[in-house]
N, C-alpha and C positions, 0 to 999 in steps of 0.2 A: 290576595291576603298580603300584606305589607309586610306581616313577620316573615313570612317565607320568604320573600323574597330576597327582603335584607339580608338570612340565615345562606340564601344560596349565593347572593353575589358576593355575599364576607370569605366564602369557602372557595368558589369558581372564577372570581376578580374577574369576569369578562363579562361587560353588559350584554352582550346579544347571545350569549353562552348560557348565560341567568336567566335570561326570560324564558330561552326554552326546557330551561332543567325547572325553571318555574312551574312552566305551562302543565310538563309532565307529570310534576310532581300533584297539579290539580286533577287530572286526567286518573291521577292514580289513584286517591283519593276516591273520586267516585267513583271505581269500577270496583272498589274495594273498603266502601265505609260500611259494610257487611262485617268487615274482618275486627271493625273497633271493639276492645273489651275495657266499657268502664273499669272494672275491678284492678286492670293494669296501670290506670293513669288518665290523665284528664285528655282530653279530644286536641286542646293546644300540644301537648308533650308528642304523640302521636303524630301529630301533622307535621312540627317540627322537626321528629324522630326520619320519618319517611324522608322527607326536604333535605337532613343533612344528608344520608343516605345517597338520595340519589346525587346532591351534587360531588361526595367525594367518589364516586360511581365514573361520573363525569372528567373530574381534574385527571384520575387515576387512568379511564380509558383517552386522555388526551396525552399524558404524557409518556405511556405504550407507543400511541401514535409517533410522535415526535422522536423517541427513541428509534423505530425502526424505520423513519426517514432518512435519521443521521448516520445507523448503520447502513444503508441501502446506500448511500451517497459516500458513505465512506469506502465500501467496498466499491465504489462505479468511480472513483479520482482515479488517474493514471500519477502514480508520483512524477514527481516534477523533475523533467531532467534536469541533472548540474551540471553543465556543460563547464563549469570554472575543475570541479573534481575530474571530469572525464579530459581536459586540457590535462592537468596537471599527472597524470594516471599515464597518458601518455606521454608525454614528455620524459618522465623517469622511467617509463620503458625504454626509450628509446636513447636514452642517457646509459643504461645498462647495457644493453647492444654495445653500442659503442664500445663501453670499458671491455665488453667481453671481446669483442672484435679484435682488440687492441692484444688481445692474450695470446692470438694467432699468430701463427708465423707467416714470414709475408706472401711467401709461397701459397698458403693455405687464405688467409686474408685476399689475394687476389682472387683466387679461383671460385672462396665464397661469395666474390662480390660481384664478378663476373655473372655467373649464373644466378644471384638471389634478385641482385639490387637492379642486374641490366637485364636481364630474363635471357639470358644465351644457355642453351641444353649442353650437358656437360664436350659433344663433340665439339661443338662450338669453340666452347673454352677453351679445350684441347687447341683447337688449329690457333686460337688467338694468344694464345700461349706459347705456342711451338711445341707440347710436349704430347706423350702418345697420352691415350683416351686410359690406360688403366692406372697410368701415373695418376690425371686428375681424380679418375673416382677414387684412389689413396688419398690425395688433398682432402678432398670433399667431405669421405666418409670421416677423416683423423680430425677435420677441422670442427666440423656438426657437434662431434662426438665432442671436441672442447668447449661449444659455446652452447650444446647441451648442460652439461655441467659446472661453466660458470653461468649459466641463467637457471640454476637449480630447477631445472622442471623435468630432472631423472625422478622415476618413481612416483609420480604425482605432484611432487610441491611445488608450488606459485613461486612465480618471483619476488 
């Protein structure tokens, strides 16, 4: 029937999507021209009635569809590394070091740099120092303890 058809591809805009909400909609029809009650309206209105039905049935479960592709692919992206932020993140870390290092005294500034930057264990330092081992751990612990607190990460807070 041409009405229907036109009534489903005006609502379903896909020709191969229409034929089959067509088809069903004829399918439907007979298993169910039992259910027609003149008294409600002429057998056109009815067919019609059914046809719009089932095409917004159709658009309605296609765009569900399409919905939970776009969430399903939106939760399965990995965000995109920014390597230009994770550059830059770094660098003003390490710009902040620096100023904090700078806060040290030089006594303490060597000894931290000795064992952080060159990997020497603090007896190491000691001998490359010339000074005894309880002396360095006073450098070490007084120095941490200042570049603890100029890189504010006492008590939890971020730099």
């Amino acid at each position: 029937m041409p009405r229907v058809f036109g009534l489903v591809r005006r609502v379903v805009r896909n020709p191969a999507q229409s034929e089959e909400v067509a088809q069903e909609v004829m399918i439907d029809l007979w298993r169910t021209a039992n259910r027609y009650d003149p008294a409600r309206g002429s057998v056109h209105s009815w067919i019609l009635t059914i046809a719009h039905r089932r095409a917004v049935d159709r658009v309605r479960s296609e765009q569900a569809a399409v919905e939970r592709e776009t969430a399903v692919a939106a939760r399965s992206v990995d965000p995109a590394f920014d390597q230009v932020s994770d550059t830059v993140t770094n660098r003003l870390e390490v710009e902040q070091v620096r100023r904090c290092m700078d806060t040290l005294t030089d006594l303490q500034r060597e000894s931290v740099t000795l064992a952080y930057y060159n990997g020497y264990t603090y007896p190491e330092v000691a001998e490359q120092l010339g000074a005894k081992l309880p002396t360095i751990k006073a450098r070490m612990r007084d120095g941490l303890i200042r570049l603890r607190d100029c890189l504010g990460t006492a008590g939890g807070q971020t730099p």
